[in-house]
C-alpha positions in Angstrom: -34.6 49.7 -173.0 -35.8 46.2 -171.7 -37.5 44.4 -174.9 -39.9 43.3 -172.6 -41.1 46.9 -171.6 -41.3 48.2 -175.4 -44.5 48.6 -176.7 -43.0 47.2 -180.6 -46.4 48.2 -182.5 -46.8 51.6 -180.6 -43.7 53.3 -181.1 -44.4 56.9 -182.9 -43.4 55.6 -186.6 -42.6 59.3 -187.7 -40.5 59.7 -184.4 -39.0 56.6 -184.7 -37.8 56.7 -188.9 -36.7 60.2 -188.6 -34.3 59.1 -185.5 -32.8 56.5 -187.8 -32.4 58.8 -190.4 -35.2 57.7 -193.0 -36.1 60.3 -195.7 -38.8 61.6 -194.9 -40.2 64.5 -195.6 -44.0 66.6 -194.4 -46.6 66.6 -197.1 -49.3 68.6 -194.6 -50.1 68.7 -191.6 -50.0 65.2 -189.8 -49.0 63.7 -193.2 -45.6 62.9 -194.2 -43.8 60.6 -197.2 -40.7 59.2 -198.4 -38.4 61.1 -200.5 -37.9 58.3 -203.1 -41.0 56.7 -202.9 -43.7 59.3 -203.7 -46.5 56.6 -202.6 -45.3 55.6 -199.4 -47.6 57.6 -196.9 -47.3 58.3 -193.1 -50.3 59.8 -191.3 -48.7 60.5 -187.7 -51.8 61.5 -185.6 -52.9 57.7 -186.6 -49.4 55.8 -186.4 -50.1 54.2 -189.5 -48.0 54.1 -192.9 -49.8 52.6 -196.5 -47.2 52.2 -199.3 -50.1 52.1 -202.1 -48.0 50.7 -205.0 -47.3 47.6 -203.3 -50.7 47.5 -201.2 -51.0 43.5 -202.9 -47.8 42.8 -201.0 -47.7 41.7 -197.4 -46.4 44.2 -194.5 -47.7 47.0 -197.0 -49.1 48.8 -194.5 -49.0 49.1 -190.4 -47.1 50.7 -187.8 -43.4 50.6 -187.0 -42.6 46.9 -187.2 -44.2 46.6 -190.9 -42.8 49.4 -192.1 -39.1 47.9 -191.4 -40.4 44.7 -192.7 -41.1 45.6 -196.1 -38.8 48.7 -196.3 -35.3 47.1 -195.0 -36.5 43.4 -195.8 -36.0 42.5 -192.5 -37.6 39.1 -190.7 -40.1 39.7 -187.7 -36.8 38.9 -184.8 -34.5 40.9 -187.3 -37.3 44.1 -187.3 -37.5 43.7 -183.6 -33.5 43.1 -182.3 -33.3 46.6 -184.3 -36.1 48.2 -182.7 -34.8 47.0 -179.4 -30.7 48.4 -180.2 -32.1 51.8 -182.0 -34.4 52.7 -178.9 -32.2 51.6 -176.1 -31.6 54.3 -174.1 -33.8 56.5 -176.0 -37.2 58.1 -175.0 -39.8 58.9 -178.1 -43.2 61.2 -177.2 -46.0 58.9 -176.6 -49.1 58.7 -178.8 -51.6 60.9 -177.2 -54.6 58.8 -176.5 -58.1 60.1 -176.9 -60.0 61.1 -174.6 -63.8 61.5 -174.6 -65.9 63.8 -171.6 -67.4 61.2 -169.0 -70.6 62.7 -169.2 -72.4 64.2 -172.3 -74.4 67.2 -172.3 -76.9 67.5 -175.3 -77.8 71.4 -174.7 -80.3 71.6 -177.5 -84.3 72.4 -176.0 -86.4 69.3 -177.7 -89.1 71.0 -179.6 -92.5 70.6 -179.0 -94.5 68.4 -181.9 -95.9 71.6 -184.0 -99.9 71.2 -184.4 -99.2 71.8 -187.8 -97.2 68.4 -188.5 -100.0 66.6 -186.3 -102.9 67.5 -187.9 -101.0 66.5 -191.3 -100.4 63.5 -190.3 -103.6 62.7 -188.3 -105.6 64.8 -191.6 -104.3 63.5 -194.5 -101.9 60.4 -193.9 -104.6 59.0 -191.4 -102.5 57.8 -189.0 -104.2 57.6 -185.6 -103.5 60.2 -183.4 -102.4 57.9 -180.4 -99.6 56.9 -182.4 -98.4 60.3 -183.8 -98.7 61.5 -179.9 -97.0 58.4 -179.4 -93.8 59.3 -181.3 -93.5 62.2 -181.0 -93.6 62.1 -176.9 -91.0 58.9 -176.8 
């Protein structure tokens, strides 16, 4: 793989460390965490790891390139010359991308003010009825 075509911060990180070998293991679904260090979590379907016992340190958190950073010590052009050799030639599942529907359909009837809520509001919290109608017809 061409460094300049690799997307660094979007590789899949659970893809990715359990292709290298990292010890991982699934804590539910979407979740995963290190074998030696209970705090270190992964949630895939957000590409994101938090090691929580170091969150005052830098790197403790991210994607891919911070995960090597603060687990193997590595320097930003030592994290990515790795990333570059380990996925050369190899082909990881993209990160699905969401997707919302172009057009929303809300397919709830509006109700119609009830005469009961006017005249409360007209009756006893004298509000004028111009602006209950008002409102209520917006």
């Amino acid at each position: 793989m061409e460094k300049d075509k690799v997307d660094f911060y979007n590789i899949p990180i659970v893809d990715y460390l359990l292709s290298i070998g990292e010890p991982l293991e699934s804590v539910g679904h979407n979740y995963y965490q290190h074998k030696h260090h209970d705090s270190l979590k992964i949630n895939q379907r957000k590409n994101y790891f938090v090691w929580n016992s170091r969150s005052s340190e830098k790197n403790s958190r991210g994607g891919v390139v911070q995960y090597m950073q603060i687990m193997h010590n590595l320097s930003l052009q030592e994290t990515l010359s790795k990333l570059s050799e380990d996925l050369d030639g190899k082909v990881l599942p993209a990160i699905p991308k969401k997707s919302y529907p172009k057009k929303f359909n809300y397919k709830v009837k509006e109700a119609i003010v009830p005469i009961e809520t006017q005249r409360y509001l007209v009756a006893k919290r004298k509000i004028p009825n111009k602006i209950v109608r008002l409102f209520f017809f917006l």
